[in-house]
C-alpha positions, 0 to 999 in steps of 0.5 A, spaced: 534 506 483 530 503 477 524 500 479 521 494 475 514 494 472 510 490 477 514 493 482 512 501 481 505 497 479 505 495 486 508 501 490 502 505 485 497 500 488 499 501 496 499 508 494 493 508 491 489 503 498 491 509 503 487 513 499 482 509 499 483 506 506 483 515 508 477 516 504 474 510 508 475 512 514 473 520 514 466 518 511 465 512 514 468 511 519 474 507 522 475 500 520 481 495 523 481 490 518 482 495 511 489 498 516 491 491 518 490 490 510 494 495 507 499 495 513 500 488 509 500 491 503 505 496 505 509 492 508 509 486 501 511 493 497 518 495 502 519 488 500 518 487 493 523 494 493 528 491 498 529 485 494 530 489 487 535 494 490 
């Protein structure tokens, strides 16, 4: 399955926000409201992929 630019940009930024959010965490503790974000994220970049298949 090919993926478009901004799709792959997309997918290369969730990516990149859960390492972010893990780095976060381990040093400086947890935070609900960054994993709620990147859970939304997350959940835009599986759409943006369903809907290009």
């Amino acid at each position: 399955m090919p993926m478009s630019g901004s799709a792959k940009t997309m997918a290369v930024c969730t990516v990149g926000g859960l390492v972010a959010v893990t780095a976060y965490t381990v040093t400086l503790g947890s935070n609900g409201w960054l994993w709620f974000g990147w859970v939304v994220v997350a959940l835009l970049t599986a759409g943006v992929l369903a809907t290009r298949a």
